[in-house]
C-alpha positions as CSV (number, residue, x, y, z in Angstrom):
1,X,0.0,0.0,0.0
2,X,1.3,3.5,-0.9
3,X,1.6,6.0,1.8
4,X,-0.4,9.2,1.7
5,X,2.3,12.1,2.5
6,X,-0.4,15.3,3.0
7,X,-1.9,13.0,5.7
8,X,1.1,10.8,7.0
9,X,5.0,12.4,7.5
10,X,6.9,9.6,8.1
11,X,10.1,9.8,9.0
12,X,11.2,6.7,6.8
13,X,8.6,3.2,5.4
14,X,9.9,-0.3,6.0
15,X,10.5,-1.9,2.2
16,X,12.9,-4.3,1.2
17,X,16.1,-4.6,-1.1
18,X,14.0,-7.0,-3.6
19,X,11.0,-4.9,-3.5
20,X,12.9,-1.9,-4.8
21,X,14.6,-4.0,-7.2
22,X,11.8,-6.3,-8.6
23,X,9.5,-2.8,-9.1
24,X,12.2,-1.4,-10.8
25,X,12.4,-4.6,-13.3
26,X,9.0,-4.7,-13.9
27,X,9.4,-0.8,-15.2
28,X,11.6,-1.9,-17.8
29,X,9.0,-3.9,-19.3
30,X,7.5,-1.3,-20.9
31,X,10.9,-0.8,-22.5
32,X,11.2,-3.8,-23.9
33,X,8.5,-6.8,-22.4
34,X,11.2,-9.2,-23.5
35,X,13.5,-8.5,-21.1
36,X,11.9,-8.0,-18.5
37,X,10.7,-11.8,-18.7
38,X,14.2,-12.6,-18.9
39,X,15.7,-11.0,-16.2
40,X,12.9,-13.1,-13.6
41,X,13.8,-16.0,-15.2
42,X,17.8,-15.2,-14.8
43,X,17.2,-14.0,-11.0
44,X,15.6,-17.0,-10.3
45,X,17.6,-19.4,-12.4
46,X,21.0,-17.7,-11.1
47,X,19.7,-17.7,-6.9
48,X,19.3,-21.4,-7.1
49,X,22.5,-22.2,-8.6
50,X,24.0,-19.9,-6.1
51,X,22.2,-21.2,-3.1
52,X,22.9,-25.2,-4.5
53,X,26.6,-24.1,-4.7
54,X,26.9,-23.0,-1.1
55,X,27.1,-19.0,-1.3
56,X,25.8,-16.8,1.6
57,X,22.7,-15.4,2.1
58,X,24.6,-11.7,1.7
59,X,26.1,-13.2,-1.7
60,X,22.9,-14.6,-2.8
61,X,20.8,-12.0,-2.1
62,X,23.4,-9.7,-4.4
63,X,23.1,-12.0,-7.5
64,X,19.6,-11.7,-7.3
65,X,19.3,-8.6,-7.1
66,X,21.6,-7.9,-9.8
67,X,20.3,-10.2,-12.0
68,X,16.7,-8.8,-11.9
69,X,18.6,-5.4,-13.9
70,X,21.3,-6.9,-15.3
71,X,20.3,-6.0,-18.8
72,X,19.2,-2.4,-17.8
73,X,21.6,-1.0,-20.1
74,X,19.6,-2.8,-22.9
75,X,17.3,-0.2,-24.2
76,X,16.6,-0.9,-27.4
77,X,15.1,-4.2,-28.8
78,X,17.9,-4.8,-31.6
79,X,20.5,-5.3,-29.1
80,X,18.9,-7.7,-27.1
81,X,18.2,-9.6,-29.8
82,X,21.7,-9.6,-30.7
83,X,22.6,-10.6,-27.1
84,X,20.5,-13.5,-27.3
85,X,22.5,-14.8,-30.0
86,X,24.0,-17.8,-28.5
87,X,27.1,-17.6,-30.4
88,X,28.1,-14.3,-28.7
89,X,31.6,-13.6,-27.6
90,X,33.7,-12.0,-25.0
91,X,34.6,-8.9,-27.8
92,X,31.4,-8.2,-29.0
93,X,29.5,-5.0,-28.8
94,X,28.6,-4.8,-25.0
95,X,28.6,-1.6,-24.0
96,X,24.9,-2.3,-22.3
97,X,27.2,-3.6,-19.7
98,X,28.9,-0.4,-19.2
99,X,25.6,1.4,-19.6
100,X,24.0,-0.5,-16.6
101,X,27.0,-0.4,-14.2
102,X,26.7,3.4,-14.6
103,X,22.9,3.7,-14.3
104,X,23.0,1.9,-11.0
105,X,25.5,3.3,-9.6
106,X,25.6,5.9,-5.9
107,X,23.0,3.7,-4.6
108,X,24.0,3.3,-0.8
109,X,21.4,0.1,-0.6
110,X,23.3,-2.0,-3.5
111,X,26.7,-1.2,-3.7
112,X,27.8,-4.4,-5.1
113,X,24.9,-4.9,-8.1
114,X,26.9,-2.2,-10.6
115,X,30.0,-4.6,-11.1
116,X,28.4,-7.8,-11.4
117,X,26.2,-6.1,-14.1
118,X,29.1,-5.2,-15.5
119,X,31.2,-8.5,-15.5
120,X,28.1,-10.6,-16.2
121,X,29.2,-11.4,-19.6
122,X,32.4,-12.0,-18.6
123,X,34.1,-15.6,-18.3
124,X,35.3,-17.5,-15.5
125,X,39.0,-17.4,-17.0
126,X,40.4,-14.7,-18.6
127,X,44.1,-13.7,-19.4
128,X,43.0,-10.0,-19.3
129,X,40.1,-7.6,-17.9
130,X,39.2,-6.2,-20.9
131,X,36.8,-3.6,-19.4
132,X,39.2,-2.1,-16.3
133,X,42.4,-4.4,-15.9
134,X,42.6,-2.4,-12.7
135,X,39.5,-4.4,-11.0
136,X,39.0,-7.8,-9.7
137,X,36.0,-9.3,-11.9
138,X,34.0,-10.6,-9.2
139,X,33.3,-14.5,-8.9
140,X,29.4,-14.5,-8.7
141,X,29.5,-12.8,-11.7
142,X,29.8,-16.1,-13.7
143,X,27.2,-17.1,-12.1
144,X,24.4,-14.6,-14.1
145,X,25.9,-15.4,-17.1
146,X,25.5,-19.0,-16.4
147,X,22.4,-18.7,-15.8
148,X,21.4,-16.1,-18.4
149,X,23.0,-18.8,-21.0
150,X,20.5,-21.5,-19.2
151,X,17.6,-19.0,-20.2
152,X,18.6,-18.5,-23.7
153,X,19.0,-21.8,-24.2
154,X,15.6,-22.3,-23.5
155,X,12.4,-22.3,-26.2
156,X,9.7,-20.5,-24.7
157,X,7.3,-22.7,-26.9
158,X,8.5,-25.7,-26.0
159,X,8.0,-26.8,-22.3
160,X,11.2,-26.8,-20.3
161,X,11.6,-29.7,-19.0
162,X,11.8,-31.3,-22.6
163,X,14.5,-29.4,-23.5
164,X,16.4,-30.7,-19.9
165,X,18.7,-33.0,-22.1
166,X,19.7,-30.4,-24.7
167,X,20.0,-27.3,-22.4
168,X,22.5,-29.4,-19.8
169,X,24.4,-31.0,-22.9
170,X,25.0,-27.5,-24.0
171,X,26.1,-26.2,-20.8
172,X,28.4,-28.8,-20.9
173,X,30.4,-28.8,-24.3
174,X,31.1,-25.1,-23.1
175,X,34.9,-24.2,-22.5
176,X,35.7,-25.0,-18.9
177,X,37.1,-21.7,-19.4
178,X,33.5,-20.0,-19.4
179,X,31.9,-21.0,-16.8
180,X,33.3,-22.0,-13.1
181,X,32.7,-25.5,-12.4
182,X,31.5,-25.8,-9.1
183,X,28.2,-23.5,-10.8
184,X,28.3,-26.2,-13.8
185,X,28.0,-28.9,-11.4
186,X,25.6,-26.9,-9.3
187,X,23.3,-26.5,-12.3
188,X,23.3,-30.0,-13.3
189,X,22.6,-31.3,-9.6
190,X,19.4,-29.1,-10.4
191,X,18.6,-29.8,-13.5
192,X,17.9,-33.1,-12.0
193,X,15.0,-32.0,-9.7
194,X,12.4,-32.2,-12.3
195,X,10.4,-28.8,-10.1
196,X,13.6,-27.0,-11.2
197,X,12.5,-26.6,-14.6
198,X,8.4,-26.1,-13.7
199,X,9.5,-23.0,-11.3
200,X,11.4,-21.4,-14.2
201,X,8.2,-21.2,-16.3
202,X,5.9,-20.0,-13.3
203,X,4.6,-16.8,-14.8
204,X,4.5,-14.8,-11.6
205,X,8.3,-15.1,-10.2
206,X,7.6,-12.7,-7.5
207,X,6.6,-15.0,-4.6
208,X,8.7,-17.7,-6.2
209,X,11.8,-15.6,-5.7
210,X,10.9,-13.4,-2.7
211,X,9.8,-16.0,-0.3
212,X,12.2,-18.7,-1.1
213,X,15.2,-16.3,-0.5
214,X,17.1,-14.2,1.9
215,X,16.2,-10.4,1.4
216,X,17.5,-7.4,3.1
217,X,14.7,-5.0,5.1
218,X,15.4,-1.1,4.6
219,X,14.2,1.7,6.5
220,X,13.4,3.8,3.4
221,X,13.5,7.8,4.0
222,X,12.7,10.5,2.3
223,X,16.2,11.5,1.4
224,X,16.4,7.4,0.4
225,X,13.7,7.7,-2.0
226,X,15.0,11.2,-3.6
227,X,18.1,9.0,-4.3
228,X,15.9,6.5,-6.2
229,X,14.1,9.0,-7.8
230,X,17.8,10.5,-8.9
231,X,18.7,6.9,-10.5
232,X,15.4,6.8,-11.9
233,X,15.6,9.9,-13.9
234,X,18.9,9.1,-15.5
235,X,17.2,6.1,-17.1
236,X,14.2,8.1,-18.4
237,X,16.3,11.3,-19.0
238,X,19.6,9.2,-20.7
239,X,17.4,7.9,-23.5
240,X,17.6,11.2,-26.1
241,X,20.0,14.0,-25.7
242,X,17.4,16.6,-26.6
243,X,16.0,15.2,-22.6
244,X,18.9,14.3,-20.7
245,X,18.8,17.2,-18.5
246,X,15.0,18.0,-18.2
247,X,13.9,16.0,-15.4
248,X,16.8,17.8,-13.1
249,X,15.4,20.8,-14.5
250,X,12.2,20.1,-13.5
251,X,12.8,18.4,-10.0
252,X,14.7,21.5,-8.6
253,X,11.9,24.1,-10.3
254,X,9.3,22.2,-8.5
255,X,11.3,21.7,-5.2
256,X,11.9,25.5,-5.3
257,X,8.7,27.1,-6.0
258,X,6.9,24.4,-3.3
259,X,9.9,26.0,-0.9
260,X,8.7,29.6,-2.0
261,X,5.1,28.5,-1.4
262,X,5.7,27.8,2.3
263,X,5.8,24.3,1.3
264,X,6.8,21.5,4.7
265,X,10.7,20.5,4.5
266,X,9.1,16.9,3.1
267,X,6.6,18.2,0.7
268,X,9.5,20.2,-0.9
269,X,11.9,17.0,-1.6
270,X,8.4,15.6,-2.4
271,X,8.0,18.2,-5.0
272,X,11.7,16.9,-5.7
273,X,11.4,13.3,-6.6
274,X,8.1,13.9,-8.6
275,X,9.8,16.2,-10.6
276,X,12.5,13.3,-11.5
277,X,9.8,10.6,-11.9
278,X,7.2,12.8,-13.7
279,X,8.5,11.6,-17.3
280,X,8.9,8.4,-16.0
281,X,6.2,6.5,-18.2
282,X,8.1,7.6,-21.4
283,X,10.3,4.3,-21.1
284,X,6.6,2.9,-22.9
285,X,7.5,5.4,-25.4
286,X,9.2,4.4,-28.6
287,X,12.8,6.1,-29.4
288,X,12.0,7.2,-32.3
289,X,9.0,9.6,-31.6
290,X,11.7,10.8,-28.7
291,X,14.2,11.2,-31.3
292,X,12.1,13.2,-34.0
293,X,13.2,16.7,-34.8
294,X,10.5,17.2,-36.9
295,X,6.6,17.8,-35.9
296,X,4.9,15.0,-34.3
297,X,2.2,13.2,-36.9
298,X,-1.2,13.3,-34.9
299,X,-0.8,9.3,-34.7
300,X,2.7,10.0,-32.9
301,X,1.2,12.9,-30.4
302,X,-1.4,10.3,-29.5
303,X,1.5,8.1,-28.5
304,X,3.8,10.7,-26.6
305,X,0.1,11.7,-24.9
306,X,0.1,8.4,-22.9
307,X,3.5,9.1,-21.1
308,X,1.4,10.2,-18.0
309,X,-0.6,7.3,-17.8
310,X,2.7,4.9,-17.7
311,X,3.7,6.9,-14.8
312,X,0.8,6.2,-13.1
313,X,1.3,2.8,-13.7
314,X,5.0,2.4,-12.9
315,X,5.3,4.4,-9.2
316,X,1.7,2.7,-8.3
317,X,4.1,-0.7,-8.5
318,X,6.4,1.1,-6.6
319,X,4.6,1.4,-3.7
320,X,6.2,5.0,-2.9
321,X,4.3,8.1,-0.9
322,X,0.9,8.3,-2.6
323,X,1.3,12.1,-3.1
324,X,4.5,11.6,-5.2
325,X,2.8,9.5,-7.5
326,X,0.1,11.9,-7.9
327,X,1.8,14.7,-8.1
328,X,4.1,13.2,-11.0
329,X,1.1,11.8,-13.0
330,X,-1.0,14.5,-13.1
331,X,1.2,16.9,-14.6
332,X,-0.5,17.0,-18.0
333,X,-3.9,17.7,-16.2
334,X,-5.3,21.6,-16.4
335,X,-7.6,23.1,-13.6
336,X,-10.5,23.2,-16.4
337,X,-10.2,19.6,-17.0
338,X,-9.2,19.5,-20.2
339,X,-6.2,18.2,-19.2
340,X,-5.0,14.3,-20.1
341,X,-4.8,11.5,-19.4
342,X,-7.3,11.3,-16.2
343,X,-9.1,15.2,-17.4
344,X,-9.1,16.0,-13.9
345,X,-10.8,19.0,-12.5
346,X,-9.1,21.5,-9.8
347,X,-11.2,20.0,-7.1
348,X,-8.6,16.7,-7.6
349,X,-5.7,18.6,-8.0
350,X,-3.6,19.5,-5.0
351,X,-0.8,22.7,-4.7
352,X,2.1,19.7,-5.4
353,X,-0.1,18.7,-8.9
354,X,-0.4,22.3,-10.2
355,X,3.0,22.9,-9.0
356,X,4.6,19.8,-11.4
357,X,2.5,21.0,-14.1
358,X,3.8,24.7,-14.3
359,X,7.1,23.0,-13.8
360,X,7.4,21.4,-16.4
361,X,6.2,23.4,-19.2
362,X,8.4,26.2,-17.4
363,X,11.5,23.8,-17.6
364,X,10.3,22.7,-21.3
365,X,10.2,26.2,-22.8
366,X,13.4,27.2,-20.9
367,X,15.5,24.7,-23.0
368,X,16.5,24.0,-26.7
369,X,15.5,21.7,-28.7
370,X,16.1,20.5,-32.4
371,X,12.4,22.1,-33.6
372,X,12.8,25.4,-31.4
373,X,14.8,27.2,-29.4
374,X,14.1,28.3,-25.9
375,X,11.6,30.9,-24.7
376,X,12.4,34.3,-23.6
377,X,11.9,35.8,-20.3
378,X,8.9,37.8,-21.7
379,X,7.0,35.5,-24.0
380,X,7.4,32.6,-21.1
381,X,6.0,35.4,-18.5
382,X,3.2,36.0,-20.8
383,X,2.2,32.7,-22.0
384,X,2.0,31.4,-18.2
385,X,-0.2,34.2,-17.7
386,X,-2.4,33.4,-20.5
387,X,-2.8,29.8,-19.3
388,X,-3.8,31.2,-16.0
389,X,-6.1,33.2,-17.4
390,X,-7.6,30.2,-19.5
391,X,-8.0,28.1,-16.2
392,X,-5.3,25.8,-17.5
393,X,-2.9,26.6,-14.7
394,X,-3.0,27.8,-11.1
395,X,-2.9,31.9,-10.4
396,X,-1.1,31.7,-7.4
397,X,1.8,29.1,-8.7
398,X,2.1,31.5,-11.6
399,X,2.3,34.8,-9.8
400,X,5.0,32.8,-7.3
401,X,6.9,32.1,-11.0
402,X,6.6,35.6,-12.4
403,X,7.7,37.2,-9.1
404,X,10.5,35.0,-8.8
405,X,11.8,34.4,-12.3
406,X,15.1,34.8,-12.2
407,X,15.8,33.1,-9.1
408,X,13.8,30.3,-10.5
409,X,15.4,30.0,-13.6
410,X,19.0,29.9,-12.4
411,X,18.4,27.1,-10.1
412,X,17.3,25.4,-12.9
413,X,20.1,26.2,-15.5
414,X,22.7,24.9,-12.7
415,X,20.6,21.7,-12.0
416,X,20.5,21.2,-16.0
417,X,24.6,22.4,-16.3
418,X,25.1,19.3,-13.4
419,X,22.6,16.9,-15.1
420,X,24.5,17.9,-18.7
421,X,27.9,17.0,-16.8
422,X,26.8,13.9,-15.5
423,X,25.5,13.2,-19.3
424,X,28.8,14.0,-21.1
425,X,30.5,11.7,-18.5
426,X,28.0,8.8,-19.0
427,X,28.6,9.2,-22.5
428,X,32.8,9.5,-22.1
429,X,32.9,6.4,-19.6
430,X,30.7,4.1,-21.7
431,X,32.0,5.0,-25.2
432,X,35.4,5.2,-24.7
433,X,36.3,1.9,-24.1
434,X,37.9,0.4,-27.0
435,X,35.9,-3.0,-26.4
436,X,32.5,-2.3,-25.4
437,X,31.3,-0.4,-28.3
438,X,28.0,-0.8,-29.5
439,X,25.3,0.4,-32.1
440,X,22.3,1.3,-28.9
441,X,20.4,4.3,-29.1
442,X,22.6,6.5,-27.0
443,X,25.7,6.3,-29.9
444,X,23.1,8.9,-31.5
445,X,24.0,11.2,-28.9
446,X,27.6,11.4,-30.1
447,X,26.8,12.2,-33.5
448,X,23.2,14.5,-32.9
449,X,25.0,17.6,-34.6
């Protein structure tokens, strides 16, 4: 159940290290429904060869986790079909690797899921780290890519335990230099339990997984969740360069008018993380209509229009502060209720929702983009006004803009100048390695001139 923040300031909400994770996988489904079938059947496949080859609870719990967004660096379907390409090798394109370890990183709760997304491609023996020769690849590493071979291996129209034979023969006649052999063995000590193979095709994997393993508890705060929310954006935000700054742009706008609106300390960094997680549902959203430079065909507006709903959908799986995912969704909605997706009226739409709406269209016509360049002080002053005037958007969030413009506006350009930062160095740390190169969407960003 989601907590209701106007009502409820708690100091922190009791969640756990899978339930973060596992939400988090399930949002990438609308990305890319493939993988996120995948990555269940990895976690699960990977926990039981870990738990049948002796590894801790600590260690376990890790490969799960991990393994549940190991392919989060995967955002575009052509790559993950050439990742399921059994023939792959250690050289090939695998920059998604790189791409994940960096989207996951500076989260306190998992500090060890970035490297073994990064090394889960990576073979037992190696004369060289190709990806940092300065860092130990770790051992339960090997492990997810054991087990993601297992689920590749497997025919989802053919039931698995027919294919028992042929998936542990290939296993197998694999180098010994691939894969450790004390997982080997592990694997084939299960892949004699014939409930081994039903489990992996049990559609729902949650209480399969959860209950059957070892999970950390956290005491998630507020400044817990704005993390998240940070990690979150990055994803949404890192998928098009003409975006990879807004939803900075937008969380410190929102945090700093709800601070000039006598806002509470926690409805402010509420404010905050709604502004990260208010594009959040664009991951449904194909590249391409992200990508365009051009107008929008009304068959492609339609598309981009059910952004909102998707975010709606994803924090309610979340099970975050009921406020945040309110005031995130709703940012398309106008007092009149000609607003979309939900066409809300004012009566449902609290300070924080009317708040997130002027802050983004603020934010939006503050920056650049391929079709436009960015508003003026004066014809963004006057078209807020007129939207007030239309009973689109609130008077007294407006008149808090006007009468604080400037101050506004510079918090935002140094959130975006940070976010931009962060961007170019994503881009530098992932593209310049001589190995892990790839063709994914976010090579455009190098060449969008």
């Amino acid at each position: 159940m989601s907590i209701d923040l106007e009502n409820h300031f708690y100091d922190k909400y009791v969640t756990s290290t899978f339930d973060i994770i596992y939400s988090l996988s399930k949002a990438l489904y609308l990305v890319n429904p493939l993988i996120n079938d995948h990555h269940q059947r990895v976690a699960f496949i990977a926990g039981s060869i870990a738990k049948e080859a002796g590894y801790s609870e600590d260690e376990i719990e890790d490969i799960i986790l991990a393994s549940l967004v190991h392919d989060i660096g995967v955002v575009v379907e052509k790559e993950f079909h050439e990742l399921v390409n059994d023939e792959e090798q250690y050289e090939c394109e695998l920059s998604h690797v790189l791409v994940g370890s960096f989207l996951m990183k500076d989260l306190h709760f998992f500090p060890n899921i970035p490297k073994l997304i990064k090394y889960h491609h990576t073979p037992y023996r190696i004369e060289k780290n190709l990806i940092d020769e300065n860092e130990e690849v770790p051992e339960t590493s090997n492990i997810i890519h054991l087990a993601d071979r297992i689920d590749i291996a497997l025919k989802r129209d053919v039931p698995a335990l027919d294919q028992r034979e042929k998936v542990t023969d290939k296993i197998k006649n694999y180098s010994p230099n691939k894969f450790n052999p004390a997982h080997v063995e592990a694997f084939l000590r299960l892949a004699d339990r014939e409930h081994f193979w039903f489990e992996i095709e049990e559609h729902d994997k949650y209480p399969l997984i959860k209950y059957n393993f070892h999970f950390s508890h956290i005491d998630m705060t507020m400044d817990d969740a704005l993390e998240m929310s940070r990690l979150l954006s990055r994803i949404i935000d890192f998928r098009c360069i003409f975006t990879s700054t807004h939803s900075a742009g937008v969380a410190t706008v929102a945090y700093t008018v709800a601070e000039l609106m006598g806002m509470s300390p926690d409805e402010c960094k509420a404010a905050k993380i709604a502004g990260y997680l208010h594009d959040i549902g664009k991951l449904a959203i194909p590249s391409y209509i992200l990508y365009k430079t051009d107008k929008l065909t009304p068959e492609e507006s339609l598309i981009l229009k059910k952004h909102p709903y998707y975010t709606y959908r994803i924090l309610n799986s979340f099970q975050i502060f009921e406020t945040i995912i309110d005031w995130a969704s709703y940012h398309h909605e106008k007092l009149n209720g000609k607003g979309y997706p939900f066409h809300l009226h004012e009566d449902k739409l609290s300070k924080g929702c009317r708040i997130l709406a002027v802050a983004d269209i603020f934010t939006a016509l503050s920056e650049e983009r391929p079709y436009r360049k960015s508003e003026s002080k004066e014809n963004l002053t006057a078209l807020l006004k007129k939207l007030a005037e239309q009973n689109e958007l609130d008077h007294d969030v407006i008149n808090t803009f006007i009468d604080n413009f400037d101050i506004i506006s510079q918090k935002r350009q140094k959130a975006q100048n940070k976010a931009s930062e962060e961007f170019s160095m994503f881009c530098k740390n992932v593209f310049s390695n001589n190995v892990c190169k790839s063709n994914i969407t976010y090579v455009s960003v190098l060449t969008a001139d």
